[in-house]
N, C-alpha and C positions, 0 to 999 in steps of 0.2 A: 834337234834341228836348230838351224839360226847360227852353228859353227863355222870358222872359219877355215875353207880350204885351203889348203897351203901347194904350193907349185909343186911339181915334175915335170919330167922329160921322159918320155921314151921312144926308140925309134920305132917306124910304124910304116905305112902305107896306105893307100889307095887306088882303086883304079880308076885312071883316067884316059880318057879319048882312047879306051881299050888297050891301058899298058897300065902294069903296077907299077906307081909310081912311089919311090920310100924317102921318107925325110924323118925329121925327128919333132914331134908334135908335144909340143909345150903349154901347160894350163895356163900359164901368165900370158899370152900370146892371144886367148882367150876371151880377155878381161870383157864386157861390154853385150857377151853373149850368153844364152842358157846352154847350160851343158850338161845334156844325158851321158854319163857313161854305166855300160854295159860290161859289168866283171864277169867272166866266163875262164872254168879250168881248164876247158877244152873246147876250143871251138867250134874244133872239128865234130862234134857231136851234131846230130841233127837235131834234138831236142833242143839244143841251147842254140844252133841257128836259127830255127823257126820263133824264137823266142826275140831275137833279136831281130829278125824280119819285121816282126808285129810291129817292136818300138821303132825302127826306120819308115814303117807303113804310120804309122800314127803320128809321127814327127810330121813327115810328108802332106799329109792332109790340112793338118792345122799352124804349119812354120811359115814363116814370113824369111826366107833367106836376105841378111846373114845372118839375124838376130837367134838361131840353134845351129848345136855341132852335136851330132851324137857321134861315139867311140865306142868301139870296142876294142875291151884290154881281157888280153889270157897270157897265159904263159908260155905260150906257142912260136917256134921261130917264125922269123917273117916267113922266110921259104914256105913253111906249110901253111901259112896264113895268102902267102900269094896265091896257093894253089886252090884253098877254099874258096877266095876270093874270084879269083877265074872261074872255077868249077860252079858255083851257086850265083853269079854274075852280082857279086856285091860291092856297092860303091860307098858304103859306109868305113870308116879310115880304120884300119886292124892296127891296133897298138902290143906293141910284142915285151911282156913285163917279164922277161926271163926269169929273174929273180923273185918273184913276189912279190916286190919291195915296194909299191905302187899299190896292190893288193893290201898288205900290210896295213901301209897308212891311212886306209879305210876301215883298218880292222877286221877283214878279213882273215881268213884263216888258210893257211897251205891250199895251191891248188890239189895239188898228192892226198889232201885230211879227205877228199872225195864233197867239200862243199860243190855249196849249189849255185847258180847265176846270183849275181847281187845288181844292183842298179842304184844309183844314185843322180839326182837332181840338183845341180846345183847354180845360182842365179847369179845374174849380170856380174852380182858386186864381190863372188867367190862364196858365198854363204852358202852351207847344206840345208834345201827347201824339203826336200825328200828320199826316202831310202828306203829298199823293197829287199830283203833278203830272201834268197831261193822265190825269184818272181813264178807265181805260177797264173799261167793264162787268164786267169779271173782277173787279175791285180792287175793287167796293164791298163783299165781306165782309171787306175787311181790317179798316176800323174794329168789324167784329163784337164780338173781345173786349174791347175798350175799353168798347163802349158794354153788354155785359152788366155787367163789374165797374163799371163806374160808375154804373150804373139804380140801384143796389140802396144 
């Protein structure tokens, strides 16, 4: 922990006022905020969306907007991320890492290796505070004290 994360870009989406709306969502852009993001091979899985519902329900209780941005990144085209998106009414930004490459630099491994959700924490000033490989429902209050002392 205490690493420094280094920038990407990927292009992504949202829905807003009930349209997916896509732009291309950059960490440097970021700077000043906490940022959850959500590694998922497939996101179309419903294990790995209920999974990332919990952390969008958990951010929501305790976030102070704009001071958090959770993400989710798969390797999934926008197209099917729009359609999860619509279909499970999610307003959390789907980042579409075609390549890996974003994955990767987390150290991660091939979405194809059959790994598991990863999650990552990382604070205002880019440093990694936290990281949960293959989160399973027990472990989402570990980020708890992070994100109370950081809210405030």
């Amino acid at each position: 922990m205490g690493d420094y994360v280094g920038d990407f870009a990927l292009p992504g989406g949202s829905i807003e006022a009930g349209r997916f709306t896509r732009r291309t969502y950059m960490l440097c852009r970021q700077r000043g905020r906490v940022m959850l993001l959500f590694f998922s091979p497939a996101l179309g899985r419903s294990d790995h969306l209920e999974r990332l519902m919990a952390y969008a329900d958990l951010l929501a209780e305790r976030r102070q907007p704009p001071a958090w941005a959770l993400w989710a990144i798969s390797p999934d085209s926008l197209s099917s991320q729009e359609v999860t998106a619509h279909t499970r009414g999610l307003t959390t930004p789907l980042l579409a890492d075609d390549d890996d490459g974003v994955a990767r630099m987390f150290g991660l491994a091939p979405a194809d290796s059959g790994r598991a959700p990863a999650v990552f924490l990382i604070a205002p000033d880019r440093t990694l505070l936290w990281k949960c490989l293959s989160p399973a429902p027990e472990a989402l209050d570990v980020p708890g004290p992070f994100v109370q002392d950081l809210a405030h």
